[in-house]
N, C-alpha and C positions, 0 to 999 in steps of 0.2 A: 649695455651692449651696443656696440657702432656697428652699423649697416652700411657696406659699401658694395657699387655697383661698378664693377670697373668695365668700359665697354658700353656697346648697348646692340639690344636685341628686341625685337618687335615677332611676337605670334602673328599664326595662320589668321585668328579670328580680328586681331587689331588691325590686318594689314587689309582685312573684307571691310570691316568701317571706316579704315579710310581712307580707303574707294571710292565709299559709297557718303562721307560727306560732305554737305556742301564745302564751295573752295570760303567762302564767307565764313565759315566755322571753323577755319585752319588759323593757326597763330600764324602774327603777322614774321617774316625772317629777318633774322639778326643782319648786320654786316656780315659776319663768320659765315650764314647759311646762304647769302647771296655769294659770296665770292666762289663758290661751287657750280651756281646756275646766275644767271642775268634774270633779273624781275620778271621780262618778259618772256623767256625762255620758257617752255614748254615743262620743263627740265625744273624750274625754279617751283611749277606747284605738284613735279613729286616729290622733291626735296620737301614741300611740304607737307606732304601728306606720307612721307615715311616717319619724320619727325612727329607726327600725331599718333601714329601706330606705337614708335617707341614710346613717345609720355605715354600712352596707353597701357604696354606691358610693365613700364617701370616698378608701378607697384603690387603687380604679381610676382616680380623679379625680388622686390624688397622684404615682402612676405614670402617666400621661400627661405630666404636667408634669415627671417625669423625664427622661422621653425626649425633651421636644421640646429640653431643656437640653444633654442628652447631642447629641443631633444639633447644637445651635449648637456646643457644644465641640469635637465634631468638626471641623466646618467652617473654625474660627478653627486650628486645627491642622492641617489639608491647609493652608489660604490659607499657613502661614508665621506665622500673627499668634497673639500671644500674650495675647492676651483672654482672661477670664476670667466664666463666666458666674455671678454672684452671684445673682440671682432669676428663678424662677418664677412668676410667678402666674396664676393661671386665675381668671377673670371670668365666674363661672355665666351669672349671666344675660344679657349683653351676648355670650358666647361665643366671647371673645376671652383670649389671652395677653398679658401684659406680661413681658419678656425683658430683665434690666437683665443687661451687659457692663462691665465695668472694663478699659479697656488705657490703659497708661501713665499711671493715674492719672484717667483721665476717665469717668466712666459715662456709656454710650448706654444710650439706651431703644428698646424695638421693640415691638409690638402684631404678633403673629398670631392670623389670625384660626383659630378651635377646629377647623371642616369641613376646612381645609387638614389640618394635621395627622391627624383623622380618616380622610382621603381615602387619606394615605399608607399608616399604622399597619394601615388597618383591609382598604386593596383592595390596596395595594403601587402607589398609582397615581402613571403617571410625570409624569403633568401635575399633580401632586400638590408630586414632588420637584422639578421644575424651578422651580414657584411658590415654593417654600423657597427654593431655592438662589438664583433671582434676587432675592428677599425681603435676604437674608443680605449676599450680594455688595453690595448698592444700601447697605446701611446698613455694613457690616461691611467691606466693599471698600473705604472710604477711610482704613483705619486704614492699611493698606496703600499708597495713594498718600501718607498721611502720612508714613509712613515712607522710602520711597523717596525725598523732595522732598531 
């Protein structure tokens, strides 16, 4: 399964550590990340210190996208169906998933939306799971009538 991040997005709590660390602990910037701020530029070590925040959430960001992959595999494995889910991706700013499956040779596409799976992950909510689950069935359930015809 491929994991992609399109975008980037840095949390409340990455964005308090890197406030608070040292500028000595911040990567050094690219060309690309000076041409936004000058070295000396005040500007240049927030630039750095967002840039930490985001490598910070990237792999909270990556492990969500695990899990919503692992939940479709799931699913296509109770259903009986032998799909396979090949990507990931999360759409920072739209805050949406794109969910490609391959069964029998054909890829579906699916869009979840980010707060769904939040909802789940984060409260255990069941009007969470059922929006999955009816989500999954509606697009994934006719691999299922295909097979049966």
């Amino acid at each position: 399964m491929q994991i992609e991040i399109e975008g980037t997005r840095s949390s409340d709590d990455a964005w308090r550590e890197a406030r608070s660390v040292p500028l000595s602990k911040l990567r050094e910037l690219t060309a690309q990340d000076i041409a936004w701020a000058s070295p000396d530029d005040p500007a240049a070590e927030q630039t750095a210190r967002r840039l930490y925040a985001i490598d910070l959430t990237q792999p909270e960001l990556a492990e969500k996208c695990e899990k919503l992959g692992r939940l479709a595999s799931d699913w296509l494995k109770q259903a009986g169906l032998h799909g396979e889910v090949s990507l990931v991706r999360l759409r920072c700013l739209r805050g949406l998933f794109d969910l490609h499956v391959s069964e029998s040779g054909e890829l579906h596409k699916l869009e979840v939306r980010e707060d769904v799976l939040d909802d789940l992950l984060q409260a255990g909510s069941r009007e969470a799971a059922e929006s999955l689950d009816r989500l999954f069935a509606a697009n994934f359930g006719r691999f299922a009538v295909s097979k049966a015809s």
